[in-house]
Structures are given as structure tokens and as C-alpha cells.
mmCIF file of the protein (N, C-alpha, C, O) and its ligand, coordinates in Angstrom:
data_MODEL
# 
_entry.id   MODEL 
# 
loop_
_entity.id 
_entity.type 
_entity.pdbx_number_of_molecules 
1 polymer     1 
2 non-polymer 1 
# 
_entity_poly.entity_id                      1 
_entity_poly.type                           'polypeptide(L)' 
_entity_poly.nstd_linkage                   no 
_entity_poly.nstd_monomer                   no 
_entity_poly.pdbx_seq_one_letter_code       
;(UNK)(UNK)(UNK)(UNK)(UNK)(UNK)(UNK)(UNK)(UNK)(UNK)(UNK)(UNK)(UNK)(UNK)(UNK)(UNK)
(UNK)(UNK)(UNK)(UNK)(UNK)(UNK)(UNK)(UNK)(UNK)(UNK)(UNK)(UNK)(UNK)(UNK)(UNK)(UNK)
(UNK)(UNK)(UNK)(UNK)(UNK)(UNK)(UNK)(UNK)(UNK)(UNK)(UNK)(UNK)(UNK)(UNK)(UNK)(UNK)
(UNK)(UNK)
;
_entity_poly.pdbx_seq_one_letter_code_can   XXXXXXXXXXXXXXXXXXXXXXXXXXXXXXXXXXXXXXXXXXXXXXXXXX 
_entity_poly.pdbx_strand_id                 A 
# 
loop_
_entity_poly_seq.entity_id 
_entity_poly_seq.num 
_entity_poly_seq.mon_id 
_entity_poly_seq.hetero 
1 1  UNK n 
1 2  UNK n 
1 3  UNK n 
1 4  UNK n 
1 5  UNK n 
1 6  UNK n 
1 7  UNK n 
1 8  UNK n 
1 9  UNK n 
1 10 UNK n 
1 11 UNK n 
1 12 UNK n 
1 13 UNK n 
1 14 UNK n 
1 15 UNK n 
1 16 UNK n 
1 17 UNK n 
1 18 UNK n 
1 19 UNK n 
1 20 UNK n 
1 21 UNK n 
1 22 UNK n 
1 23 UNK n 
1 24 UNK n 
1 25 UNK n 
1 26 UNK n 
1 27 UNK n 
1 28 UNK n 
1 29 UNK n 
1 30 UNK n 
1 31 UNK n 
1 32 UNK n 
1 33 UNK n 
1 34 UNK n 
1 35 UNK n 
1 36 UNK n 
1 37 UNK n 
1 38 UNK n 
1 39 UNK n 
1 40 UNK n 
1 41 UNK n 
1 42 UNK n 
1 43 UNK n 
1 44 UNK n 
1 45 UNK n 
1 46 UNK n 
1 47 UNK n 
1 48 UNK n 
1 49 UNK n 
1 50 UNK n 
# 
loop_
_struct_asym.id 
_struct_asym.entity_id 
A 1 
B 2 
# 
loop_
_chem_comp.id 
_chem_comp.type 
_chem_comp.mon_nstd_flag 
UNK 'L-peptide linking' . 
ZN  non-polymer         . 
# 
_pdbx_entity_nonpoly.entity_id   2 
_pdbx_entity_nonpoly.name        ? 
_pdbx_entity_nonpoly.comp_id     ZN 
# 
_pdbx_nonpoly_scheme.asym_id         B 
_pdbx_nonpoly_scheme.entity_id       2 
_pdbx_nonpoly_scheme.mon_id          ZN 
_pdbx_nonpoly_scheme.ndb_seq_num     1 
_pdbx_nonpoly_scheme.pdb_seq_num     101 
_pdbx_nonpoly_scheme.auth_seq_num    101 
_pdbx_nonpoly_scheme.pdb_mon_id      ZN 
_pdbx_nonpoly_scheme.auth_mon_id     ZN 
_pdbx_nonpoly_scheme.pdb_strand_id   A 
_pdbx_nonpoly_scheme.pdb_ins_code    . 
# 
loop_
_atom_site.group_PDB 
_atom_site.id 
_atom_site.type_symbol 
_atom_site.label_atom_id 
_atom_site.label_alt_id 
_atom_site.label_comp_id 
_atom_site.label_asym_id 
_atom_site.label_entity_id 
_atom_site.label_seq_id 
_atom_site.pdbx_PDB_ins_code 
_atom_site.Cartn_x 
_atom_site.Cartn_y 
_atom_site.Cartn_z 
_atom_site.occupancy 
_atom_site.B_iso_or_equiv 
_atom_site.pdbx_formal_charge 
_atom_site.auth_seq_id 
_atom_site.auth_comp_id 
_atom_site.auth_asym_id 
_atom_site.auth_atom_id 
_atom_site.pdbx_PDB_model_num 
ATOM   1   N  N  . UNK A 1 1  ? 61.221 -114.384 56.732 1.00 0.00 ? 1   UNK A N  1 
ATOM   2   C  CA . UNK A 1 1  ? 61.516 -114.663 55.323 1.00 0.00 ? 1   UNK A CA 1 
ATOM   3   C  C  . UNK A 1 1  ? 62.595 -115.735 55.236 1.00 0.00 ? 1   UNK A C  1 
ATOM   4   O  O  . UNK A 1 1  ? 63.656 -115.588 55.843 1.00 0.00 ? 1   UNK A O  1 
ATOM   5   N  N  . UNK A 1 2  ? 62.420 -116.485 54.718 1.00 0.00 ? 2   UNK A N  1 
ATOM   6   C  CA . UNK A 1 2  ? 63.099 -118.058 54.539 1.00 0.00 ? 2   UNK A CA 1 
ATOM   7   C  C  . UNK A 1 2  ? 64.713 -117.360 53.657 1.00 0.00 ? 2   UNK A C  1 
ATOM   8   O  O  . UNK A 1 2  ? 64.459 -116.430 52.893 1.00 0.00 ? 2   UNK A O  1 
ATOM   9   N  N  . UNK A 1 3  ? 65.549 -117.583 53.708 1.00 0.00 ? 3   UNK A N  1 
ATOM   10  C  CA . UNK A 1 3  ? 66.767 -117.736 53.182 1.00 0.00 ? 3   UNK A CA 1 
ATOM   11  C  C  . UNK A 1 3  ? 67.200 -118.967 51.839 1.00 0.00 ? 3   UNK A C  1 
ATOM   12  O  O  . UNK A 1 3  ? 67.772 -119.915 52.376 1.00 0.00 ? 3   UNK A O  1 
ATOM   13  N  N  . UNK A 1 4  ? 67.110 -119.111 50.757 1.00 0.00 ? 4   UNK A N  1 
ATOM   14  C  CA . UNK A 1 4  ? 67.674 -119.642 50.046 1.00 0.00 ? 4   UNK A CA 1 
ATOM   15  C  C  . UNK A 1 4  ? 69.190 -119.596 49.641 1.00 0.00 ? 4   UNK A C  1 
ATOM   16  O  O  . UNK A 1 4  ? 69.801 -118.778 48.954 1.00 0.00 ? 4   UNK A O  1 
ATOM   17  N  N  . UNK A 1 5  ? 69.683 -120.956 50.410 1.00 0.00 ? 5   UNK A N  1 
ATOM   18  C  CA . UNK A 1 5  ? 70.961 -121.011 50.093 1.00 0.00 ? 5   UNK A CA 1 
ATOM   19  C  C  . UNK A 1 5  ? 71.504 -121.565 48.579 1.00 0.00 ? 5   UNK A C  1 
ATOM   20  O  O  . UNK A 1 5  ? 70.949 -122.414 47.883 1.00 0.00 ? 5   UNK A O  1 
ATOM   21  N  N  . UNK A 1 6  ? 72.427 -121.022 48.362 1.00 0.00 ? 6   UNK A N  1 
ATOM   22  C  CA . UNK A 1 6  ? 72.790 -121.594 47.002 1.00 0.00 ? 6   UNK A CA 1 
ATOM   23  C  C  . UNK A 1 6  ? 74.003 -122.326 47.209 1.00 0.00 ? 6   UNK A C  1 
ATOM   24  O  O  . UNK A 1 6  ? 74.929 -121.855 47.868 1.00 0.00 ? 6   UNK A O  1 
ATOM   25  N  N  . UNK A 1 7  ? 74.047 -123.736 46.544 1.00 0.00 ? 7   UNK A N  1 
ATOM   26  C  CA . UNK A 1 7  ? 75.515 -124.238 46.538 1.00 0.00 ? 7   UNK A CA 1 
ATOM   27  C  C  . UNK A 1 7  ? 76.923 -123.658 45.956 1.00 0.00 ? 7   UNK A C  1 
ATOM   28  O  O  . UNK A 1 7  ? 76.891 -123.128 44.846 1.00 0.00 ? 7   UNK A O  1 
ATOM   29  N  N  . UNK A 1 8  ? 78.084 -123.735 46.622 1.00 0.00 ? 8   UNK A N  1 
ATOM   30  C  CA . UNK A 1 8  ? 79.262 -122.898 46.491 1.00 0.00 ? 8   UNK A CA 1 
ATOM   31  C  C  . UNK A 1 8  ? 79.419 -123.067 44.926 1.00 0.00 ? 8   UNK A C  1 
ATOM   32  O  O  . UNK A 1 8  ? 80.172 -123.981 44.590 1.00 0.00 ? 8   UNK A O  1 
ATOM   33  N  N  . UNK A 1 9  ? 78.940 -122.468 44.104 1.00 0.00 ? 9   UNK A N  1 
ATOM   34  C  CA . UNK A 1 9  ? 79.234 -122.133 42.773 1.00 0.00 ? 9   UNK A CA 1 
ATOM   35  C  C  . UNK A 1 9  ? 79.574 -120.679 42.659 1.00 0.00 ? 9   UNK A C  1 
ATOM   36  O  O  . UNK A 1 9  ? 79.193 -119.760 43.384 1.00 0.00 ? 9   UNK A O  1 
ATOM   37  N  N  . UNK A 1 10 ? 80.238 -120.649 41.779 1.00 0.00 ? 10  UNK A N  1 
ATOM   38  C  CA . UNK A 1 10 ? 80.593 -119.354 41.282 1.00 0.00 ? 10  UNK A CA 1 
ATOM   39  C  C  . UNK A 1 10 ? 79.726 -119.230 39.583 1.00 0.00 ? 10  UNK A C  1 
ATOM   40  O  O  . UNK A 1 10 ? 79.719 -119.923 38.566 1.00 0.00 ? 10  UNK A O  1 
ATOM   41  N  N  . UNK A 1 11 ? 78.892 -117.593 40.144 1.00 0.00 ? 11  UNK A N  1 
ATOM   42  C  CA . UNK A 1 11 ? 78.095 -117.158 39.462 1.00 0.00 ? 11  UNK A CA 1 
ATOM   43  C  C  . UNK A 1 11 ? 78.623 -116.362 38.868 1.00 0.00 ? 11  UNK A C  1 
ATOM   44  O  O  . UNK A 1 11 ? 79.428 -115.721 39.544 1.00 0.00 ? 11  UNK A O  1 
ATOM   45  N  N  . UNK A 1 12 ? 78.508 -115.948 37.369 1.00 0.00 ? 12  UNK A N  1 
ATOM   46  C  CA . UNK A 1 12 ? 79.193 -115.150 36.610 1.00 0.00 ? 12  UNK A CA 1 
ATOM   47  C  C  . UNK A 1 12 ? 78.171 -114.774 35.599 1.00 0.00 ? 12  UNK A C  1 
ATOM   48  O  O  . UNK A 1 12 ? 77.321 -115.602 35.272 1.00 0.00 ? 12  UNK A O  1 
ATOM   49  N  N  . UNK A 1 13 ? 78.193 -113.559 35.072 1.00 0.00 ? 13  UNK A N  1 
ATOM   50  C  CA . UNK A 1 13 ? 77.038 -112.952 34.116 1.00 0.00 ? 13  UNK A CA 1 
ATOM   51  C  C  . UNK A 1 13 ? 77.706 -113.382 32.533 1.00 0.00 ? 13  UNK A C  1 
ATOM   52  O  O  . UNK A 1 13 ? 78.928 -113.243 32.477 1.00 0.00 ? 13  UNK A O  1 
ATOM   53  N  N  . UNK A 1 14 ? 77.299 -113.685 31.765 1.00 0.00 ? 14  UNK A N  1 
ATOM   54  C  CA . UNK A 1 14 ? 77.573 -114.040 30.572 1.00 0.00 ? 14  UNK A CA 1 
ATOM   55  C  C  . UNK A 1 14 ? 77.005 -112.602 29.295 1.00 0.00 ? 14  UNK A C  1 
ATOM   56  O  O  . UNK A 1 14 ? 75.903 -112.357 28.803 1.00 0.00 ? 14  UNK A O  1 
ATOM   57  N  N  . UNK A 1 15 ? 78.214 -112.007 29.160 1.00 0.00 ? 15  UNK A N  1 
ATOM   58  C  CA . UNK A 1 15 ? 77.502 -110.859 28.390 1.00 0.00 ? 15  UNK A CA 1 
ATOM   59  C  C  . UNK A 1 15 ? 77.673 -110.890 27.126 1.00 0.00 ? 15  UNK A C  1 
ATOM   60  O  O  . UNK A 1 15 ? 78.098 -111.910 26.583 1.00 0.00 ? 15  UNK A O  1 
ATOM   61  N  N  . UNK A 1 16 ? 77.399 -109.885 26.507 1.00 0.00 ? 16  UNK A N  1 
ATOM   62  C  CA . UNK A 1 16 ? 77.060 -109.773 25.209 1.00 0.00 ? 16  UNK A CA 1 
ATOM   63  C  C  . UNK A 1 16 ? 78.536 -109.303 24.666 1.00 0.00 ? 16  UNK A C  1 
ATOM   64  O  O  . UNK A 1 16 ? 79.115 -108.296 25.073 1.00 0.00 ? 16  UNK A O  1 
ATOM   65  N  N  . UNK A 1 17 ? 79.019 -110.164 23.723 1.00 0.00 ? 17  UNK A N  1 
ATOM   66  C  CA . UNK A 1 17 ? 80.444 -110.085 23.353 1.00 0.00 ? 17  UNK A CA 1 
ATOM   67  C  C  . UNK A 1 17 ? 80.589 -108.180 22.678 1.00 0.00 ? 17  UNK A C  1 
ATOM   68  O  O  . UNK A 1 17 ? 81.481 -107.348 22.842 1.00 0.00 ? 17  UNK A O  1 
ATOM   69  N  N  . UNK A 1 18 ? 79.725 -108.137 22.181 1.00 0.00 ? 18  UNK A N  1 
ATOM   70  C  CA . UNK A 1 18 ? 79.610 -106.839 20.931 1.00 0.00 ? 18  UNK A CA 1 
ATOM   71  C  C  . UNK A 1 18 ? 79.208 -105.469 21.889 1.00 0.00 ? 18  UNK A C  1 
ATOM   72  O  O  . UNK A 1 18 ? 79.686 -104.395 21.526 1.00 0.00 ? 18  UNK A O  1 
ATOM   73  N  N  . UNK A 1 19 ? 78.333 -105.500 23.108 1.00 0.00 ? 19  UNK A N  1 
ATOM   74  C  CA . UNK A 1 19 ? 78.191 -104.221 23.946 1.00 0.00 ? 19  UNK A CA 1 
ATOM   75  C  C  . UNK A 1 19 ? 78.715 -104.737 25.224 1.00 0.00 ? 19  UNK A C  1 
ATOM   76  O  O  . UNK A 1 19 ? 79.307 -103.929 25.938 1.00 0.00 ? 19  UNK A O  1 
ATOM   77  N  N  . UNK A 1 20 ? 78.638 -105.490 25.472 1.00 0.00 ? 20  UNK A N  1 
ATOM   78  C  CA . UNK A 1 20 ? 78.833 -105.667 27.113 1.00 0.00 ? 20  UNK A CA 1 
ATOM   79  C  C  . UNK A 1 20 ? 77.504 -106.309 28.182 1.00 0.00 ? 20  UNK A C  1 
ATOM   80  O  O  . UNK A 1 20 ? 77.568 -106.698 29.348 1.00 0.00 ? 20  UNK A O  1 
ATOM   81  N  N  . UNK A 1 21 ? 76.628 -106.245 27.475 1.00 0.00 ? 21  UNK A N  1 
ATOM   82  C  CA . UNK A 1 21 ? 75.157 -106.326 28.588 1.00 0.00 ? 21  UNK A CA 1 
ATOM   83  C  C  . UNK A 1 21 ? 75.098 -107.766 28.646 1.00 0.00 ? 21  UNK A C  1 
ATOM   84  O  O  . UNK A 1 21 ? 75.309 -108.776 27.975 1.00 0.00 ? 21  UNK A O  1 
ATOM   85  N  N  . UNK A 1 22 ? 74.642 -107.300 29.972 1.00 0.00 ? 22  UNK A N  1 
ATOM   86  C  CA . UNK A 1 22 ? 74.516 -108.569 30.705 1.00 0.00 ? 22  UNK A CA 1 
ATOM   87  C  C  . UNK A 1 22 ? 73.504 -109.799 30.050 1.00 0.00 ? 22  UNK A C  1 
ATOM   88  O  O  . UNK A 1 22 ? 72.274 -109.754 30.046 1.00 0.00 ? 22  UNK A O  1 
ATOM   89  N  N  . UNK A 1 23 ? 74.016 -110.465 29.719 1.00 0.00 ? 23  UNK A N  1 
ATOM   90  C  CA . UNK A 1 23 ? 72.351 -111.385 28.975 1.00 0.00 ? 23  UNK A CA 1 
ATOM   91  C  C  . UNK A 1 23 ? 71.965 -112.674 29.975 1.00 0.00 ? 23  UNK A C  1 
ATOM   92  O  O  . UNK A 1 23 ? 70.829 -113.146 29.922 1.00 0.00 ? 23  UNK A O  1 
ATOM   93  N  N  . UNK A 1 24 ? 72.820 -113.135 30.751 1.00 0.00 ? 24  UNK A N  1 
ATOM   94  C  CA . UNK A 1 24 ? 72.444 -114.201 31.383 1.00 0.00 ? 24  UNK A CA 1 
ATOM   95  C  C  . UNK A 1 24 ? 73.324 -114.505 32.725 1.00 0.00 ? 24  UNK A C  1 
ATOM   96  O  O  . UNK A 1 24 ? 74.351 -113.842 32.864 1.00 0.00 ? 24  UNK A O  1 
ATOM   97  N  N  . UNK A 1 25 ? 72.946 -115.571 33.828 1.00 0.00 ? 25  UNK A N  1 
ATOM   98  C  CA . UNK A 1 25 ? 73.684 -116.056 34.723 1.00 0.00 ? 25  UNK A CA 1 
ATOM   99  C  C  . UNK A 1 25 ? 73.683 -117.245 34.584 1.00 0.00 ? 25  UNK A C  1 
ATOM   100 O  O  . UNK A 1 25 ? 72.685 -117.908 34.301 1.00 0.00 ? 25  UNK A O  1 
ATOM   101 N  N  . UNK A 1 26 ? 75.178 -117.818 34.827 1.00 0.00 ? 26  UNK A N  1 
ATOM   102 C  CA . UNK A 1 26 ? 75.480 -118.810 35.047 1.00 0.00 ? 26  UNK A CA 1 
ATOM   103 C  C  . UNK A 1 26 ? 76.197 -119.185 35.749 1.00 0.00 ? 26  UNK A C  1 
ATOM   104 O  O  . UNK A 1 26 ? 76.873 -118.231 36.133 1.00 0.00 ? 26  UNK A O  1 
ATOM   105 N  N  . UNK A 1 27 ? 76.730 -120.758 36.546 1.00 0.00 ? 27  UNK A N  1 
ATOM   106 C  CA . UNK A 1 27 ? 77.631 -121.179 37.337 1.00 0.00 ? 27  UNK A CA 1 
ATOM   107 C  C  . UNK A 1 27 ? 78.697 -122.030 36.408 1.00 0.00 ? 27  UNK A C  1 
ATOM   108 O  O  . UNK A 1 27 ? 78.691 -122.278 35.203 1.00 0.00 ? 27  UNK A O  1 
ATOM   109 N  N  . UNK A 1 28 ? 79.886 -122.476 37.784 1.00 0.00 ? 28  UNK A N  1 
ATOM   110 C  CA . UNK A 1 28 ? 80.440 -122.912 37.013 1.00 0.00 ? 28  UNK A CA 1 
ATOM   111 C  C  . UNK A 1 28 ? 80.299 -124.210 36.707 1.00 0.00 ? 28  UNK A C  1 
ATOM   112 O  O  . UNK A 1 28 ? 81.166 -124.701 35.984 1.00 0.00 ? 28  UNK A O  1 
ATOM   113 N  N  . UNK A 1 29 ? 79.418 -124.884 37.081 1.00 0.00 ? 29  UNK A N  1 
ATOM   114 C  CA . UNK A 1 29 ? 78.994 -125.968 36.859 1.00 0.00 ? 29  UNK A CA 1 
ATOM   115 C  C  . UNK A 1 29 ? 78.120 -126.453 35.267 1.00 0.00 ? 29  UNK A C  1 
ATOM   116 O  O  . UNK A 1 29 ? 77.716 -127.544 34.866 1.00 0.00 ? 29  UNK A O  1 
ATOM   117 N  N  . UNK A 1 30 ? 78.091 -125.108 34.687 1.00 0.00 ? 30  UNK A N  1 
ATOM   118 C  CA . UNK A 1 30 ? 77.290 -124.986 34.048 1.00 0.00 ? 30  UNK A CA 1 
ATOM   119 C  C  . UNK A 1 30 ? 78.202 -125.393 32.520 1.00 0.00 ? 30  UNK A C  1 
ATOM   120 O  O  . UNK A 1 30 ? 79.300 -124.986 32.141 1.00 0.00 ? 30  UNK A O  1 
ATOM   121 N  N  . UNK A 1 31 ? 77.375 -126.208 31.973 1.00 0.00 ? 31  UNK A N  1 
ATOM   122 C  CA . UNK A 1 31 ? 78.122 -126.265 30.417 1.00 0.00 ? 31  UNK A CA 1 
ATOM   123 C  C  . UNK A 1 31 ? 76.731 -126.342 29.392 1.00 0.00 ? 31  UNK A C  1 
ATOM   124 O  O  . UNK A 1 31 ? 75.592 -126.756 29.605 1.00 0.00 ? 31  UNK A O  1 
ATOM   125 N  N  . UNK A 1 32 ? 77.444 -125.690 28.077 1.00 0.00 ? 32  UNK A N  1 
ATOM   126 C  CA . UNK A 1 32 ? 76.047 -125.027 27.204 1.00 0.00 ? 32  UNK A CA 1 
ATOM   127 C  C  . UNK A 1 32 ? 76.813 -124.550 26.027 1.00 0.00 ? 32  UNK A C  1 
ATOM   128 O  O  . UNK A 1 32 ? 77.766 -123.771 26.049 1.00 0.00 ? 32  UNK A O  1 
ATOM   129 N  N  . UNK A 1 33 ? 76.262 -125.130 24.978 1.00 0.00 ? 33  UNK A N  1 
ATOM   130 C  CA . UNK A 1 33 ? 76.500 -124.469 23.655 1.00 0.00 ? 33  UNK A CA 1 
ATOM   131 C  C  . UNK A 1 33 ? 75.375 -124.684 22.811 1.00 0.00 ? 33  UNK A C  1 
ATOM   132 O  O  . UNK A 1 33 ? 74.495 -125.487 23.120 1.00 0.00 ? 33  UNK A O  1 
ATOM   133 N  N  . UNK A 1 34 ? 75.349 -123.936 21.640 1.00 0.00 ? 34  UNK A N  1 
ATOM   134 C  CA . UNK A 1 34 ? 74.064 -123.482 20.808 1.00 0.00 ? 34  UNK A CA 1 
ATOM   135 C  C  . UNK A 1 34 ? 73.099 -123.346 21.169 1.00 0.00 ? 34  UNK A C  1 
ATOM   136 O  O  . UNK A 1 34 ? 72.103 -123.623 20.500 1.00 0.00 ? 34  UNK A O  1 
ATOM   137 N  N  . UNK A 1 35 ? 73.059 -122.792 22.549 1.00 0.00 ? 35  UNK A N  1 
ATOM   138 C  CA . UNK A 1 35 ? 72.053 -121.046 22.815 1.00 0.00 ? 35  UNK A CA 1 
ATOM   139 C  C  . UNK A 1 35 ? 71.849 -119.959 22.306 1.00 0.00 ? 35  UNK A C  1 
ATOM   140 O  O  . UNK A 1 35 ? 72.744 -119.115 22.249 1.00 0.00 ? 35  UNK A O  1 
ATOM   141 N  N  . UNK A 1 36 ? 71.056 -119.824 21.997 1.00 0.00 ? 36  UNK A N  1 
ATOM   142 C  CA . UNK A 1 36 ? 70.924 -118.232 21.217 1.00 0.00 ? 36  UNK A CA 1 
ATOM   143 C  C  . UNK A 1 36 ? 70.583 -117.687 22.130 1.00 0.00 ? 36  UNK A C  1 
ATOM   144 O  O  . UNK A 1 36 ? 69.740 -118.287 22.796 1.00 0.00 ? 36  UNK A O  1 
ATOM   145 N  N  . UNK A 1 37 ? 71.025 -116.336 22.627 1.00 0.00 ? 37  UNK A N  1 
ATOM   146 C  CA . UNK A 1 37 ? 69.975 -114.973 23.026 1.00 0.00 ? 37  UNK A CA 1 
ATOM   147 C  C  . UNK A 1 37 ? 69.880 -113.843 22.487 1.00 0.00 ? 37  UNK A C  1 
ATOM   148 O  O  . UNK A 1 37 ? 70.841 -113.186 22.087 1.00 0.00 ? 37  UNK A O  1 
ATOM   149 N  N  . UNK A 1 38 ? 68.767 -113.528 22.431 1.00 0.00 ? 38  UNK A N  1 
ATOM   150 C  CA . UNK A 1 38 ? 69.002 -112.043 21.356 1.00 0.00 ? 38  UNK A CA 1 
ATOM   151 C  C  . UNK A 1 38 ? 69.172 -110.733 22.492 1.00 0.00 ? 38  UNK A C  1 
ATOM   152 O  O  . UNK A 1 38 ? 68.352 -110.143 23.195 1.00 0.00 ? 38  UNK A O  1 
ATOM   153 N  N  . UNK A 1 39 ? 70.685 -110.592 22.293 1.00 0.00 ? 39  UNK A N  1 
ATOM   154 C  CA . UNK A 1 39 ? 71.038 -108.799 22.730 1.00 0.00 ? 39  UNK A CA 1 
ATOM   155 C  C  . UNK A 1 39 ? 69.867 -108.002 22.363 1.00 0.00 ? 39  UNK A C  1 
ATOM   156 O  O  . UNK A 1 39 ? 69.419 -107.736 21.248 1.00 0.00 ? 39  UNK A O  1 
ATOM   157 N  N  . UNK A 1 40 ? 69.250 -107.505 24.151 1.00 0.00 ? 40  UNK A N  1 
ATOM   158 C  CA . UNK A 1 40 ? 68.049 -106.282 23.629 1.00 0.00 ? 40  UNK A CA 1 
ATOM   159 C  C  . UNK A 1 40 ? 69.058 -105.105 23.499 1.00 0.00 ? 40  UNK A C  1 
ATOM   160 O  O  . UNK A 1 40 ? 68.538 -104.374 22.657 1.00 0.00 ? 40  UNK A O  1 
ATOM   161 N  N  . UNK A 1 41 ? 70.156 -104.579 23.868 1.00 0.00 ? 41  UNK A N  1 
ATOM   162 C  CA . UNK A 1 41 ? 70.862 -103.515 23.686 1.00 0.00 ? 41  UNK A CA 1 
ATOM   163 C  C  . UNK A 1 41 ? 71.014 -103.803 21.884 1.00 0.00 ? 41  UNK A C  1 
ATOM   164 O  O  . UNK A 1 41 ? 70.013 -103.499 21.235 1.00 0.00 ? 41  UNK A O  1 
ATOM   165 N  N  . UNK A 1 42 ? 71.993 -104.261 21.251 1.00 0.00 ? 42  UNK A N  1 
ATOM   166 C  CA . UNK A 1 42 ? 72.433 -104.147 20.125 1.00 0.00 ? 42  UNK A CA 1 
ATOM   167 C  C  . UNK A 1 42 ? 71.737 -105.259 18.976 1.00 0.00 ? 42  UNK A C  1 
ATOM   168 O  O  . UNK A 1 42 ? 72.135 -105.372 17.817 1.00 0.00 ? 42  UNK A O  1 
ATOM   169 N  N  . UNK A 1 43 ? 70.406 -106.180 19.703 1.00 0.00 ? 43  UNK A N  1 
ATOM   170 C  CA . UNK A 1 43 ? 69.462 -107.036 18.618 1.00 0.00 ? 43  UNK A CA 1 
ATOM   171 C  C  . UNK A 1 43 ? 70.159 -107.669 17.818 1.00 0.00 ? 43  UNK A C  1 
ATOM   172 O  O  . UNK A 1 43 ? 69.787 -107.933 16.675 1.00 0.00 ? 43  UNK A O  1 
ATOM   173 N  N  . UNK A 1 44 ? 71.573 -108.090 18.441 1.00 0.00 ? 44  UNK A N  1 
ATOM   174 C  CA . UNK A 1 44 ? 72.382 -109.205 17.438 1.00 0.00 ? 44  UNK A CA 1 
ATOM   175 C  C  . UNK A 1 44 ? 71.836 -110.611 18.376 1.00 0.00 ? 44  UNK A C  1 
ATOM   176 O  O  . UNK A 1 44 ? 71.379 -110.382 19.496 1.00 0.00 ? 44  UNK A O  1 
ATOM   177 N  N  . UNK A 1 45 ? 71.888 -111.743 17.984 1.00 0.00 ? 45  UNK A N  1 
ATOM   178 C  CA . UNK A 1 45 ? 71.538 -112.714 18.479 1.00 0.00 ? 45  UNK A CA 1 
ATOM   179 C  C  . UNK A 1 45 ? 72.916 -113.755 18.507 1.00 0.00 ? 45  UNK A C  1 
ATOM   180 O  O  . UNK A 1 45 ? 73.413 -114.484 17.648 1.00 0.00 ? 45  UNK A O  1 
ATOM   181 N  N  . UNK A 1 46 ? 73.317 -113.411 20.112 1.00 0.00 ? 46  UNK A N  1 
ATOM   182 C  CA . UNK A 1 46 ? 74.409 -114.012 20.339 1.00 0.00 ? 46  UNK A CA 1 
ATOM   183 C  C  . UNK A 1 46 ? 74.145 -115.581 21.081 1.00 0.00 ? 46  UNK A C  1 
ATOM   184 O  O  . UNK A 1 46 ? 73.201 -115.885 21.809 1.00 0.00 ? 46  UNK A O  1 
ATOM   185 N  N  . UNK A 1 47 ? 75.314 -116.468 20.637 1.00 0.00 ? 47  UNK A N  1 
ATOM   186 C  CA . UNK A 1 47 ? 75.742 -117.600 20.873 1.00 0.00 ? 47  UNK A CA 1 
ATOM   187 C  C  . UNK A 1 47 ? 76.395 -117.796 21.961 1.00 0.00 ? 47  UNK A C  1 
ATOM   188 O  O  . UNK A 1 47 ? 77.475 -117.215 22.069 1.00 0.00 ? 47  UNK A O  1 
ATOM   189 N  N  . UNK A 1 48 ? 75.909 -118.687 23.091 1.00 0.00 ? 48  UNK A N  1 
ATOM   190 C  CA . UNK A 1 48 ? 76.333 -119.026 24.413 1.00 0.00 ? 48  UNK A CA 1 
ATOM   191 C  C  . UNK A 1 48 ? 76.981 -120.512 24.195 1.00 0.00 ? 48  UNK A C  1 
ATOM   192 O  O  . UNK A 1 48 ? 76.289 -121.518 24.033 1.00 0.00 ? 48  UNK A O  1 
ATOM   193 N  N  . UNK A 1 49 ? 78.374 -120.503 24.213 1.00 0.00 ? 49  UNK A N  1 
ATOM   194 C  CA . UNK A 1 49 ? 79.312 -121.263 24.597 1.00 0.00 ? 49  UNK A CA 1 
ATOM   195 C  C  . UNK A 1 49 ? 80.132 -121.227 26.009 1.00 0.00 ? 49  UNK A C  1 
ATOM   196 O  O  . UNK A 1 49 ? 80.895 -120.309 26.309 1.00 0.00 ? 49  UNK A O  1 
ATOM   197 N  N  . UNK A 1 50 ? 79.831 -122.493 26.929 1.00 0.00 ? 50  UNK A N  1 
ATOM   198 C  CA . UNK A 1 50 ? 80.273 -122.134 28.469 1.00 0.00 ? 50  UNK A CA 1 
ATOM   199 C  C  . UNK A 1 50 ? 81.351 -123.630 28.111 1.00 0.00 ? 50  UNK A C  1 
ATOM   200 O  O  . UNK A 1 50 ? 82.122 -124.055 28.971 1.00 0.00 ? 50  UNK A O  1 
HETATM 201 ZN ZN . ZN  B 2 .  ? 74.795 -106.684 22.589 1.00 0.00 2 101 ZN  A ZN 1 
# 
């Protein structure tokens, strides 16, 4: 089974401000605003600012 390496980023879960759940991964390389995801725990549709 082949190994996929990932470059030294730091991965961090981006959660849901209002419960906590996990909604997404990202690095830190990563920049992003006016994403929506809709929280399946609490069905608010939160805004991803990195
Ligand atoms: Zn939520």
C-alpha cells in the first residue's frame, strides 16, 4: 500500500462555532472566506473565515 505524504502543514478541524462539530479540514496554508457550511448537528449554516 503506497503511503501518501503530505507537506509539513498543520491540519486543523474548523468547527462549528455554536456546537463544536467538526465541519471541515484545513491547513495552514489555507485562506477562505464566504464559505458556507451547513452544521448537520445544529442546521445553522456557518461562515468559514481562515
Ligand atoms: Zn453546529
Amino acid at each position: 500500500m503506497k503511503k501518501i505524504r503530505y507537506p509539513a502543514l498543520e491540519r486543523k478541524w474548523y468547527r462549528c462555532p455554536k456546537c463544536g462539530t467538526k465541519l471541515a479540514i484545513f491547513d495552514n496554508a489555507t485562506k477562505c472566506n464566504g464559505l458556507y457550511i451547513k452544521c448537520r448537528t445544529c442546521k445553522e449554516e456557518v461562515e468559514i473565515n481562515i
